[in-house]
PyMOL Python script that loads the backbone (N, CA, C, O; Angstrom):
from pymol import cmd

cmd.read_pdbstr("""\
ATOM      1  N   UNK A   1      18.056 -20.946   1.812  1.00  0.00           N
ATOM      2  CA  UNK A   1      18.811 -22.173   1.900  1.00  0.00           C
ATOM      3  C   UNK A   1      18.886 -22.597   3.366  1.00  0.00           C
ATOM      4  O   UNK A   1      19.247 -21.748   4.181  1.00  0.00           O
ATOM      5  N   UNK A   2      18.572 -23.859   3.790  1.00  0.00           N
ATOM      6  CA  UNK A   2      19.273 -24.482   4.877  1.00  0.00           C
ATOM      7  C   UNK A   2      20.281 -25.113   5.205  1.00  0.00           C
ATOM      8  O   UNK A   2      20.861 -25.905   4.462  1.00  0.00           O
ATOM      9  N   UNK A   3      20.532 -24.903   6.081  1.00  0.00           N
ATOM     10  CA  UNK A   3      21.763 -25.375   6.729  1.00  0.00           C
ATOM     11  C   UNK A   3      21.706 -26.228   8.056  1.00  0.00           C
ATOM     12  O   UNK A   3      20.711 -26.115   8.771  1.00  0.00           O
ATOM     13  N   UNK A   4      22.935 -27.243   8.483  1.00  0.00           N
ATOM     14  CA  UNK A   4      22.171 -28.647   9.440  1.00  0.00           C
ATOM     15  C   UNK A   4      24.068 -28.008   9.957  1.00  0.00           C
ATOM     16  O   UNK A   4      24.999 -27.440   9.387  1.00  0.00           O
ATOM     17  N   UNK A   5      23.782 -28.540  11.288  1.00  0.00           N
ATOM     18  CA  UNK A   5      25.084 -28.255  12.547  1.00  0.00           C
ATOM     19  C   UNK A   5      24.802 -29.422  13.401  1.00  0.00           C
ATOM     20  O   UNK A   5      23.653 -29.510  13.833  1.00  0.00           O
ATOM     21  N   UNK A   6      25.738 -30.419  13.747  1.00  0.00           N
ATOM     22  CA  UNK A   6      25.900 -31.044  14.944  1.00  0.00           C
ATOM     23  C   UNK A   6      25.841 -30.374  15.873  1.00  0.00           C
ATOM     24  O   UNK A   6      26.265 -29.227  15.725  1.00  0.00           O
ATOM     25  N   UNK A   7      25.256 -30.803  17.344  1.00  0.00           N
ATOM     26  CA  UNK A   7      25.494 -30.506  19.052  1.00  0.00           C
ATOM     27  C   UNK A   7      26.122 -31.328  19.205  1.00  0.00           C
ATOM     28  O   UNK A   7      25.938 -32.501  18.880  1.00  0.00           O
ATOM     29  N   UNK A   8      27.526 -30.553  20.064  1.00  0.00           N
ATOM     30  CA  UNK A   8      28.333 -31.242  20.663  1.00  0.00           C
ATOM     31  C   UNK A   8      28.003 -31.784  21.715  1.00  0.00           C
ATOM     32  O   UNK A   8      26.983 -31.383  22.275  1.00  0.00           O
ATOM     33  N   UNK A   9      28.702 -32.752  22.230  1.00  0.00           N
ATOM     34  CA  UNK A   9      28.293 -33.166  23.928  1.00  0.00           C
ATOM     35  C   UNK A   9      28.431 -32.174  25.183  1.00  0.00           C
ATOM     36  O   UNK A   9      28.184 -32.457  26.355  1.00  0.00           O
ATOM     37  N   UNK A  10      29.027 -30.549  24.505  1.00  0.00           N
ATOM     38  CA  UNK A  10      29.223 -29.843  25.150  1.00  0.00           C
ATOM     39  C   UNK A  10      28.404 -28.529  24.943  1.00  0.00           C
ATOM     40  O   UNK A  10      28.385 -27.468  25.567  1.00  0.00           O
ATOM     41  N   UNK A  11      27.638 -29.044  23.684  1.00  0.00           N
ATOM     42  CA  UNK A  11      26.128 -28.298  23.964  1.00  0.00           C
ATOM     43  C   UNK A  11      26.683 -27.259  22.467  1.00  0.00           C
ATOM     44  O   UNK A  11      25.847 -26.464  22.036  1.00  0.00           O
ATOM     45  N   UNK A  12      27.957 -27.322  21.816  1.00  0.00           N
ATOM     46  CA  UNK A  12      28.594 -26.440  21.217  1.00  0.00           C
ATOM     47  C   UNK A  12      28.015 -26.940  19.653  1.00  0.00           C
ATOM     48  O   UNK A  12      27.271 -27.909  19.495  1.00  0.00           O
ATOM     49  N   UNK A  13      28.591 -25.949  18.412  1.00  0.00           N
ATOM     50  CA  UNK A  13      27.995 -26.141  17.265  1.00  0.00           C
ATOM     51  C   UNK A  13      28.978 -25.281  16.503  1.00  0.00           C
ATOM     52  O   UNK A  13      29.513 -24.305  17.031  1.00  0.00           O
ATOM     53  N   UNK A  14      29.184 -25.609  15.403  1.00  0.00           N
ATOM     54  CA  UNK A  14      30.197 -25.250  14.343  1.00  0.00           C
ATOM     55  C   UNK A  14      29.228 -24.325  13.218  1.00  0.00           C
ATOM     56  O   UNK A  14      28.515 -24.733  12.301  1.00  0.00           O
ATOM     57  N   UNK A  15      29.445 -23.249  13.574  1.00  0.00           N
ATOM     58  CA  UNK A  15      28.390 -22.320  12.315  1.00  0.00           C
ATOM     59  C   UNK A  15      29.386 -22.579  10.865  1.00  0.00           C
ATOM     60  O   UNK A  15      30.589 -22.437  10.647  1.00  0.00           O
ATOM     61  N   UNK A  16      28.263 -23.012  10.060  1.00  0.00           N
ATOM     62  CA  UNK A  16      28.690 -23.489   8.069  1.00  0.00           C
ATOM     63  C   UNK A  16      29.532 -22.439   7.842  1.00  0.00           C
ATOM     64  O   UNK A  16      29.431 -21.473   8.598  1.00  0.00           O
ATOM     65  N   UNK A  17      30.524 -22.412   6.766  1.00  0.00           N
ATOM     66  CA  UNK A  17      31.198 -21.295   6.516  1.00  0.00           C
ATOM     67  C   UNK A  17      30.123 -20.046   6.183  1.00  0.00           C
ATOM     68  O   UNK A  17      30.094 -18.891   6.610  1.00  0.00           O
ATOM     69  N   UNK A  18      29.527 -20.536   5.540  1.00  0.00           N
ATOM     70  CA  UNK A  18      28.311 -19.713   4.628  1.00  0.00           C
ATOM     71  C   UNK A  18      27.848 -18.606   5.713  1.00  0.00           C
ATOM     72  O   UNK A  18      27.811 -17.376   5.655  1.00  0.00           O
ATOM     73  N   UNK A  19      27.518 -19.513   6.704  1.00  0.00           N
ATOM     74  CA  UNK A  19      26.628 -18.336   7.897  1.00  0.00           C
ATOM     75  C   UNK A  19      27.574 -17.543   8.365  1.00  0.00           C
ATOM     76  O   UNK A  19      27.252 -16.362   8.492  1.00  0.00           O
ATOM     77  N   UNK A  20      28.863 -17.909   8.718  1.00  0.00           N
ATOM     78  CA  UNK A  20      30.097 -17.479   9.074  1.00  0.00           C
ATOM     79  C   UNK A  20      30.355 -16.134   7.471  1.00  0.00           C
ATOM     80  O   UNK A  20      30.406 -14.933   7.732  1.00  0.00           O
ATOM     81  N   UNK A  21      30.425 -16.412   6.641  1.00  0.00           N
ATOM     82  CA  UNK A  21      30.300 -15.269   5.951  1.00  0.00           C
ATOM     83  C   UNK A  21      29.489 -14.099   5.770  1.00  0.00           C
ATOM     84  O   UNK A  21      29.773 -12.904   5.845  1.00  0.00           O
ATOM     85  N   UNK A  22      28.280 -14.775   5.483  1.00  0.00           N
ATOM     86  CA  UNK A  22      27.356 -13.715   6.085  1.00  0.00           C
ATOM     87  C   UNK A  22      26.923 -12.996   7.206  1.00  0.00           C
ATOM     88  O   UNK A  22      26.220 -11.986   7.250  1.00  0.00           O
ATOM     89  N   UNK A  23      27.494 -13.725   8.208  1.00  0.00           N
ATOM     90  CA  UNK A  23      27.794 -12.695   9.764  1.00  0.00           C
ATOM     91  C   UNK A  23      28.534 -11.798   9.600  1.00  0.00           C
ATOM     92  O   UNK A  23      28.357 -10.628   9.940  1.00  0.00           O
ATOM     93  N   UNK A  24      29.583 -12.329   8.976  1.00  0.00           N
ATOM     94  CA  UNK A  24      31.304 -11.460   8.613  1.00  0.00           C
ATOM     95  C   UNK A  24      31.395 -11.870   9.905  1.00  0.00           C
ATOM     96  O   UNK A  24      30.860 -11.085  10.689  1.00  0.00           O
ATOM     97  N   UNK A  25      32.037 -13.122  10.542  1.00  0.00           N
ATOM     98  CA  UNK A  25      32.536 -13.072  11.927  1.00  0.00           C
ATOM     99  C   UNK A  25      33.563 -14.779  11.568  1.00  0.00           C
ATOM    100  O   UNK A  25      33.509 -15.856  10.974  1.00  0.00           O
ATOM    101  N   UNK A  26      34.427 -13.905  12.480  1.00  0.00           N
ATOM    102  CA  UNK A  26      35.937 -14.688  12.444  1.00  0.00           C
ATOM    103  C   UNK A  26      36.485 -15.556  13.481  1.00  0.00           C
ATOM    104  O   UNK A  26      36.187 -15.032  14.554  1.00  0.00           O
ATOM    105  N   UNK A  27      37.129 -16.609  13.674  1.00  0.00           N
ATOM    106  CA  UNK A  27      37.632 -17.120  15.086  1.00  0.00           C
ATOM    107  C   UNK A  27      37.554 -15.621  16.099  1.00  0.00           C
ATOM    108  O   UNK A  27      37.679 -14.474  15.668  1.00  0.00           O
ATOM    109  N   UNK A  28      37.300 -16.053  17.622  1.00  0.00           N
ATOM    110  CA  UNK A  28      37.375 -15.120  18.352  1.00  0.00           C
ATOM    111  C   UNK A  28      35.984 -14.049  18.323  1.00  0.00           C
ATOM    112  O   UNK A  28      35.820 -13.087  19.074  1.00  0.00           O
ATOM    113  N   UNK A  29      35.229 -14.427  17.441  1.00  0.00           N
ATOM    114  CA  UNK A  29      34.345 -13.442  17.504  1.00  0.00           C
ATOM    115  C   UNK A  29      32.966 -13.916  18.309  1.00  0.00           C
ATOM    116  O   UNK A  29      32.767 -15.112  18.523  1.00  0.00           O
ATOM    117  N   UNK A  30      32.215 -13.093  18.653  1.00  0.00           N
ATOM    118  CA  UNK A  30      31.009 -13.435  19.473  1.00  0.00           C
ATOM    119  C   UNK A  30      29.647 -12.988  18.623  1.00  0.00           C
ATOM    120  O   UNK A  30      29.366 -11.963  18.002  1.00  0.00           O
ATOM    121  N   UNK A  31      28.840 -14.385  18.917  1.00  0.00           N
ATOM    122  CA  UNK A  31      27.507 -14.276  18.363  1.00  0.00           C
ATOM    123  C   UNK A  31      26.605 -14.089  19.569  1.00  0.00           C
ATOM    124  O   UNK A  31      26.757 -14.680  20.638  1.00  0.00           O
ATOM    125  N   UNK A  32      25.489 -13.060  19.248  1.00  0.00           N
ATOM    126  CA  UNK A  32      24.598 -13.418  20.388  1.00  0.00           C
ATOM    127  C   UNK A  32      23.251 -14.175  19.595  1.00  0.00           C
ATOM    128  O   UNK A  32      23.230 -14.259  18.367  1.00  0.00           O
ATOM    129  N   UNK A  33      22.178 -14.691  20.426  1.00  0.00           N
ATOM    130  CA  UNK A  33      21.212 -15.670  19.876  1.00  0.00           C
ATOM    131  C   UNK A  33      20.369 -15.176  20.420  1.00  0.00           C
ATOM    132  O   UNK A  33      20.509 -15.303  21.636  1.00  0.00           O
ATOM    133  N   UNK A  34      18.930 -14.285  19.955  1.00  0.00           N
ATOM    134  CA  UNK A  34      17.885 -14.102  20.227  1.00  0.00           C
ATOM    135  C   UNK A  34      16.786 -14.263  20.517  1.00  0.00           C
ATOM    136  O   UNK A  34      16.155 -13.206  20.543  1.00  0.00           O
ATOM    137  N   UNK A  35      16.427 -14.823  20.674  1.00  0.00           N
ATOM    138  CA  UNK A  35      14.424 -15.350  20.433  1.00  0.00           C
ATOM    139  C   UNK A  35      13.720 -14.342  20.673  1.00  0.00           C
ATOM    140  O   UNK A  35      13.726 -13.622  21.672  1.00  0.00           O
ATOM    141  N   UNK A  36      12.820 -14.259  19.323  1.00  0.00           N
ATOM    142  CA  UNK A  36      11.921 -13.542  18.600  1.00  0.00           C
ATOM    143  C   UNK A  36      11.333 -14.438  18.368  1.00  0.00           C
ATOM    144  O   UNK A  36      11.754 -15.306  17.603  1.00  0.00           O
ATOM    145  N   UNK A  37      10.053 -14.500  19.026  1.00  0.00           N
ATOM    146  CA  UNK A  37       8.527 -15.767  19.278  1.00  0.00           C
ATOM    147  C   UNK A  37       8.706 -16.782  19.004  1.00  0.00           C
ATOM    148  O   UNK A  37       8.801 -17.225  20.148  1.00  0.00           O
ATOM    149  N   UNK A  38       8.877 -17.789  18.261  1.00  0.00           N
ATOM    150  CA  UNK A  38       9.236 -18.843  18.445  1.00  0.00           C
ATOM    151  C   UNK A  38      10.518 -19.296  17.639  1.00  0.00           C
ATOM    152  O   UNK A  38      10.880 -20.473  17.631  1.00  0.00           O
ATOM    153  N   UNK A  39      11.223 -18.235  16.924  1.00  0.00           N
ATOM    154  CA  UNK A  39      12.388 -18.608  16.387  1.00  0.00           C
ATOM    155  C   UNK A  39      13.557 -17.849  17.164  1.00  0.00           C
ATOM    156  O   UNK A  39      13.204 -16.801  17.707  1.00  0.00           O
ATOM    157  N   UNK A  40      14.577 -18.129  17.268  1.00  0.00           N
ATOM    158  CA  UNK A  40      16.145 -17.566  17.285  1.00  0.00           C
ATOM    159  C   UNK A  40      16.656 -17.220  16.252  1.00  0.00           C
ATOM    160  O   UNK A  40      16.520 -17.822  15.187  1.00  0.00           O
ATOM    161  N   UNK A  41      17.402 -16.067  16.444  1.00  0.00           N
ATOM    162  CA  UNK A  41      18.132 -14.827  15.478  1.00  0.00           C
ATOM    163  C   UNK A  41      19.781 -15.408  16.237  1.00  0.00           C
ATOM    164  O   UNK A  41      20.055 -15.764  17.384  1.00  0.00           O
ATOM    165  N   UNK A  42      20.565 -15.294  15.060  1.00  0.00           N
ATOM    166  CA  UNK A  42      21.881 -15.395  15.232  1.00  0.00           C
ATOM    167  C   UNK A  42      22.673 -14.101  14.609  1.00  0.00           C
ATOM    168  O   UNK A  42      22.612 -13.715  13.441  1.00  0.00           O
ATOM    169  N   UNK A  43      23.384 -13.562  15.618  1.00  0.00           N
ATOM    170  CA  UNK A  43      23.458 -11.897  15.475  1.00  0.00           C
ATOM    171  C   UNK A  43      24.909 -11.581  15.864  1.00  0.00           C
ATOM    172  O   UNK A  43      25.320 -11.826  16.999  1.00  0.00           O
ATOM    173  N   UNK A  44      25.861 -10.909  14.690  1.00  0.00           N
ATOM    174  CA  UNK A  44      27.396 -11.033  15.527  1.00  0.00           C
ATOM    175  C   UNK A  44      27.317  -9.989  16.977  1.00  0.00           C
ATOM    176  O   UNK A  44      26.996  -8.801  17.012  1.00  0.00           O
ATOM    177  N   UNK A  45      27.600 -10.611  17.765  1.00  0.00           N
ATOM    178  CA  UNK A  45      27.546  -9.843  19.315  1.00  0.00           C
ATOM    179  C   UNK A  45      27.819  -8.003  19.248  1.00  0.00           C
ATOM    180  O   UNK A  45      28.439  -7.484  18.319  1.00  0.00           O
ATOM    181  N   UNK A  46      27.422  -7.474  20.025  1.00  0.00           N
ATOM    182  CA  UNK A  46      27.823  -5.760  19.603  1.00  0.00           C
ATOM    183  C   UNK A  46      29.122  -6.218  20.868  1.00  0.00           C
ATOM    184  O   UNK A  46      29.035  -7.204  21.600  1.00  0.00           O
ATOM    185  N   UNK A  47      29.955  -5.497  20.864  1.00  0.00           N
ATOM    186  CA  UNK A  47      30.456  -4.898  21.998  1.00  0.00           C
ATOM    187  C   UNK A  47      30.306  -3.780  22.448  1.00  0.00           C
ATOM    188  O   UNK A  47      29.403  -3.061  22.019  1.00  0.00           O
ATOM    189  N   UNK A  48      31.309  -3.299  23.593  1.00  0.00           N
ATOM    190  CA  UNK A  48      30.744  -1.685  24.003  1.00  0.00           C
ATOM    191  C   UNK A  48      31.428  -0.756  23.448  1.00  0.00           C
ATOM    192  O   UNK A  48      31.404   0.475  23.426  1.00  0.00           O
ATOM    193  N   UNK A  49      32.230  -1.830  22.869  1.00  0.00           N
ATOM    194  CA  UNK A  49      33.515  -0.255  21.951  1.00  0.00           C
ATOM    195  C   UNK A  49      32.647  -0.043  20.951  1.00  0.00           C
ATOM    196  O   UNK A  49      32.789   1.078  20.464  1.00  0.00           O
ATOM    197  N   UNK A  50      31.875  -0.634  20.499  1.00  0.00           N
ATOM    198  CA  UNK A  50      30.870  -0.443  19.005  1.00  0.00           C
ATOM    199  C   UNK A  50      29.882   0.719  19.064  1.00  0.00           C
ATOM    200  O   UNK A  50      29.253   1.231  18.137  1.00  0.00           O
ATOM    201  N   UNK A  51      29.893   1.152  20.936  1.00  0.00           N
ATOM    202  CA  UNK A  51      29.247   2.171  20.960  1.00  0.00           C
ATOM    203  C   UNK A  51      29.719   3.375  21.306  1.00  0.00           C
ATOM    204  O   UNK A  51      29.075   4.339  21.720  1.00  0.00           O
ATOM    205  N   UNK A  52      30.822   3.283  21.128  1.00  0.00           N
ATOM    206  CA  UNK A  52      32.018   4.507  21.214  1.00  0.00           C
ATOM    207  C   UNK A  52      31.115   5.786  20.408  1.00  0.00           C
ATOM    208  O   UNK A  52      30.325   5.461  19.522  1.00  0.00           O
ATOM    209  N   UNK A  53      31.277   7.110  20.745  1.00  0.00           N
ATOM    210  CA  UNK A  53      31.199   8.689  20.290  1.00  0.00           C
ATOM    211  C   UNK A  53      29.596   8.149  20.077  1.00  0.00           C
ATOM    212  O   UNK A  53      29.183   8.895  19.189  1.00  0.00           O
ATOM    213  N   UNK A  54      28.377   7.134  20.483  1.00  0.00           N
ATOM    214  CA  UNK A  54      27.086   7.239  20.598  1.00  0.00           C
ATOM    215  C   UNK A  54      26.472   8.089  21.429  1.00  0.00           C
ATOM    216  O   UNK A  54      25.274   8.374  21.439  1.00  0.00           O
ATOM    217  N   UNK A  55      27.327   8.489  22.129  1.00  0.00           N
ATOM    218  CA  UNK A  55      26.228   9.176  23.623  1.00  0.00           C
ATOM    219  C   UNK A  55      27.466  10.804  23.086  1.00  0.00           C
ATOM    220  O   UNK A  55      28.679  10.999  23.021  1.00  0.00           O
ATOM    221  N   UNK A  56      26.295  11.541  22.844  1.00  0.00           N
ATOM    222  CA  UNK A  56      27.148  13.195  22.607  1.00  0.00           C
ATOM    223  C   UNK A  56      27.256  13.750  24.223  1.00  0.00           C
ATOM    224  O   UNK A  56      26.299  13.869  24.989  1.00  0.00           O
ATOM    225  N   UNK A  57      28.487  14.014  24.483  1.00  0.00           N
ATOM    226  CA  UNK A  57      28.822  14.771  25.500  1.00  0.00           C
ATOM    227  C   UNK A  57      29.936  16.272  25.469  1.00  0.00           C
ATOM    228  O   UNK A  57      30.852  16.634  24.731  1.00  0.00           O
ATOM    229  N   UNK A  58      29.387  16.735  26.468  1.00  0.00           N
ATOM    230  CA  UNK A  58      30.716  18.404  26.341  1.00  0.00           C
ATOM    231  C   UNK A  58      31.928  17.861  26.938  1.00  0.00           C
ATOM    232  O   UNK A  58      33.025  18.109  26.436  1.00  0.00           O
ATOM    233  N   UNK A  59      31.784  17.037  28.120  1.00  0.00           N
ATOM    234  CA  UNK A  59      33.855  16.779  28.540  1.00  0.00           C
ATOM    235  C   UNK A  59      34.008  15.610  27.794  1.00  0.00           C
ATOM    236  O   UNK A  59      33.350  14.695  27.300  1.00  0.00           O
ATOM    237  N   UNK A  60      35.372  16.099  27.940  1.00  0.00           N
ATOM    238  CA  UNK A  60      36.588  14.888  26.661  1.00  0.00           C
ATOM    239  C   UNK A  60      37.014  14.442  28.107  1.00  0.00           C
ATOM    240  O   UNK A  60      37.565  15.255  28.850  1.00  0.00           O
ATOM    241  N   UNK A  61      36.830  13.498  28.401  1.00  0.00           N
ATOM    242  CA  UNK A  61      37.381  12.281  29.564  1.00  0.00           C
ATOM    243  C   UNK A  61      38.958  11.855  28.696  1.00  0.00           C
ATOM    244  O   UNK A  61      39.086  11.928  27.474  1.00  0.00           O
ATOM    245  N   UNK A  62      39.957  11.451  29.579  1.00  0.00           N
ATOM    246  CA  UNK A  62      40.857  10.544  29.452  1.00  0.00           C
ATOM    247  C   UNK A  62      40.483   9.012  29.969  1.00  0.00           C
ATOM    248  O   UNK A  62      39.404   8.893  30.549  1.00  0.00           O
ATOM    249  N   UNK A  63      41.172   8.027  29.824  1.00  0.00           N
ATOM    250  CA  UNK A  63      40.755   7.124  30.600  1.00  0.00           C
ATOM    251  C   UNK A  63      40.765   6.972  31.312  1.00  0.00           C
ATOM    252  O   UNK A  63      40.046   6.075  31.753  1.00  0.00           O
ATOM    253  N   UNK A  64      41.910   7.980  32.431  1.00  0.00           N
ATOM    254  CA  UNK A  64      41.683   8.019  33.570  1.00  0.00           C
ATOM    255  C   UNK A  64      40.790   8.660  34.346  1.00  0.00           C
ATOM    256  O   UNK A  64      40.154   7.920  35.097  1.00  0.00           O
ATOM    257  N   UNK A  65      40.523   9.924  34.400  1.00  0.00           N
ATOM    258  CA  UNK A  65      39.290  10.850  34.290  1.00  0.00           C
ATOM    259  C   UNK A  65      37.824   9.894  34.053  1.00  0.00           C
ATOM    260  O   UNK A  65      36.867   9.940  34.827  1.00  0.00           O
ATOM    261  N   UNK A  66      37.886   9.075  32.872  1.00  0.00           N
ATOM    262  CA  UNK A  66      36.630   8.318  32.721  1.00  0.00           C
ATOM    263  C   UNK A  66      36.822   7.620  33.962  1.00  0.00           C
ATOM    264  O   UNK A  66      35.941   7.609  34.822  1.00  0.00           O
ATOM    265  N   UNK A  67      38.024   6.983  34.117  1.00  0.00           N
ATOM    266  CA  UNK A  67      37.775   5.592  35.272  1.00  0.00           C
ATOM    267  C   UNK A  67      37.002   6.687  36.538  1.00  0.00           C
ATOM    268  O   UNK A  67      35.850   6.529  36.941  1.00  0.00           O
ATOM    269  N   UNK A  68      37.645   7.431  36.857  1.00  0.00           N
ATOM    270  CA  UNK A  68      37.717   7.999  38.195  1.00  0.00           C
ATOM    271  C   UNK A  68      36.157   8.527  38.250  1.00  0.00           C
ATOM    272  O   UNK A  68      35.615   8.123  39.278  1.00  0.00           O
ATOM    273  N   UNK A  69      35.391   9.231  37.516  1.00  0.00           N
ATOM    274  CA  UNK A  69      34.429   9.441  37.118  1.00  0.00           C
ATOM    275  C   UNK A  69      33.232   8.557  37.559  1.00  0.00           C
ATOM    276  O   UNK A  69      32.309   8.865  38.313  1.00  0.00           O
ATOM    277  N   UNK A  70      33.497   7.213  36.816  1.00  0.00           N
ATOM    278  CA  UNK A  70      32.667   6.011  37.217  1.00  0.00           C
ATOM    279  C   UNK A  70      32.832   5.905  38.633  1.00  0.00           C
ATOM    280  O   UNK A  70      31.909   6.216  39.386  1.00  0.00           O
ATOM    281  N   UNK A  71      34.217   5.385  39.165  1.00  0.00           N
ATOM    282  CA  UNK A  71      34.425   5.041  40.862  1.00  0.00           C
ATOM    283  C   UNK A  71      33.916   6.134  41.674  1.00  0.00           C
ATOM    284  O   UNK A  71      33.778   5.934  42.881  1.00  0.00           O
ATOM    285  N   UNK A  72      33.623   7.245  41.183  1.00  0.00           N
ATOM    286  CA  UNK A  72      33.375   8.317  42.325  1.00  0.00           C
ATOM    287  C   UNK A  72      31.513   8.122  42.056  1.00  0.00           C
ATOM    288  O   UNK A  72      30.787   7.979  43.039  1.00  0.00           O
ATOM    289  N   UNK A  73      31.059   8.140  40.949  1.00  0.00           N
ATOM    290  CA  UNK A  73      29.521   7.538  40.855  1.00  0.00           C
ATOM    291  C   UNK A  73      29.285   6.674  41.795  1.00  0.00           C
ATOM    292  O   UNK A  73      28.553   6.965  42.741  1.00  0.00           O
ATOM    293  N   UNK A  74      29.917   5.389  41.665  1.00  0.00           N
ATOM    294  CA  UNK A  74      29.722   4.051  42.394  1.00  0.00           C
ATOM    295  C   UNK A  74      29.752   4.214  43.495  1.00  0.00           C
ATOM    296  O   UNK A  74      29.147   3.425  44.221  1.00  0.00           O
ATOM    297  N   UNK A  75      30.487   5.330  44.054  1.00  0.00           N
ATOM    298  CA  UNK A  75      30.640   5.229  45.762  1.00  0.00           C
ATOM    299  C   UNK A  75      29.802   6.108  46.088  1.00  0.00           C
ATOM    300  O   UNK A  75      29.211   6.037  47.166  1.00  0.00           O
ATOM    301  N   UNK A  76      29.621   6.987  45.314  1.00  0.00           N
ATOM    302  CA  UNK A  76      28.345   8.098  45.853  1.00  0.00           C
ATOM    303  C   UNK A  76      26.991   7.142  45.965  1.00  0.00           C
ATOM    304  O   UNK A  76      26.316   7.129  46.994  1.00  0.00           O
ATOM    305  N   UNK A  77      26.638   6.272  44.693  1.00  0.00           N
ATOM    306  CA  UNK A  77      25.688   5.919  44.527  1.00  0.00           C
ATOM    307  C   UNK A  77      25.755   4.759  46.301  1.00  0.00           C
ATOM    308  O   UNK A  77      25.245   4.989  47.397  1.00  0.00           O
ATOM    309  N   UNK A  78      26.548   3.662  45.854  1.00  0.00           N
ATOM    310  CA  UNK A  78      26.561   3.135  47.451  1.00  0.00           C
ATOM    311  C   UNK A  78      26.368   3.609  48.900  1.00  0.00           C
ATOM    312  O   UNK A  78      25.724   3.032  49.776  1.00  0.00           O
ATOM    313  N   UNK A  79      27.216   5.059  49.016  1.00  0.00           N
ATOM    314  CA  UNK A  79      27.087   5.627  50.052  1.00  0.00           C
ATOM    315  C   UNK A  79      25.485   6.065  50.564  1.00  0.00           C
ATOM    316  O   UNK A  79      25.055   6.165  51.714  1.00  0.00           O
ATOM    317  N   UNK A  80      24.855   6.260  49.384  1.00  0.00           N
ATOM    318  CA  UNK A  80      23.204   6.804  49.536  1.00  0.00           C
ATOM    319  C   UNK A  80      22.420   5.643  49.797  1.00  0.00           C
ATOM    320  O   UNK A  80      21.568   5.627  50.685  1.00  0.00           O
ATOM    321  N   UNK A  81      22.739   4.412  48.862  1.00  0.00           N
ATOM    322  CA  UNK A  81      21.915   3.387  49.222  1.00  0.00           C
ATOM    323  C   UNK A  81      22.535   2.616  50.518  1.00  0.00           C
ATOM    324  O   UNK A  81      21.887   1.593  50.738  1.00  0.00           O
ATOM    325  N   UNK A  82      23.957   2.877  51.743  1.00  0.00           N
ATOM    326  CA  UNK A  82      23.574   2.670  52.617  1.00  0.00           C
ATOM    327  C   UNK A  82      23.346   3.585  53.698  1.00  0.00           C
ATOM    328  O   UNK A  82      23.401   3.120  54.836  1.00  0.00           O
ATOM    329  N   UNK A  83      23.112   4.739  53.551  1.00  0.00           N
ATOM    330  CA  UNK A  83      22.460   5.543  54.654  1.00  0.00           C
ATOM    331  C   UNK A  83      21.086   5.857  54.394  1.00  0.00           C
ATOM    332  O   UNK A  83      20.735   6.905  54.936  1.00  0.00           O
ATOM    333  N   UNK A  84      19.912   5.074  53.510  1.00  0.00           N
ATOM    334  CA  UNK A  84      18.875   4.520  53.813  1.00  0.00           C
ATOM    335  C   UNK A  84      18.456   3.296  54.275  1.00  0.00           C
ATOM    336  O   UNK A  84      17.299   2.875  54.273  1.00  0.00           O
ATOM    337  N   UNK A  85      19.826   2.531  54.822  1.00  0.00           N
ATOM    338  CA  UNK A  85      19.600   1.361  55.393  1.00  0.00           C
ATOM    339  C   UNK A  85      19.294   1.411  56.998  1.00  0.00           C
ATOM    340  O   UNK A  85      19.071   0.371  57.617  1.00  0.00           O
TER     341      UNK A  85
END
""", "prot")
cmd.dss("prot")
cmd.show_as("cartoon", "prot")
cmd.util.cbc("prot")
cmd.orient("prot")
C-alpha cells in the first residue's frame, strides 16, 4: 500500500497513522532515514540505552565509576595526542 505526506515549509512531514503503527513509534520518538541505493528506509531510531548488557564485560561499573572511567580515557587519550604535537 501507498501512502502520500505533505512537506512542510519547514522541510517537516506527518508520518500516516498506519506507518506510525507499524514503526510502533509514539509522539517523542525518533526515526532515523536511510538510503539504501536509490531508496530511503524509515527506521524507529536505536538509542544507546537499546544497547545496554550488548558488550559482555567482568567489572560492574556504577555510574559513577562508568563516568570517571570514560574522563580518565579522554584525558589519557588527549594527553598522548598532545605530546606528539
Amino acid at each position: 500500500m501507498s501512502y502520500i505526506a505533505s512537506i512542510t515549509e519547514k522541510g517537516q512531514i506527518t508520518l500516516p497513522a498506519e506507518i506510525r503503527r507499524l514503526l510502533r513509534v509514539k509522539p517523542g520518538d525518533q526515526v532515523s532515514f536511510n538510503k539504501k541505493g536509490q531508496q530511503v528506509v524509515i527506521e524507529p531510531a536505536k538509542s544507546f540505552l537499546n544497547h545496554k548488557g550488548s558488550v559482555k564485560t567482568t567489572k560492574i561499573y556504577t555510574d559513577k565509576g562508568a563516568d570517571q572511567a570514560v574522563s580518565g580515557h579522554i584525558k589519557k587519550t588527549y594527553a598522548q595526542k598532545n605530546s606528539r604535537s
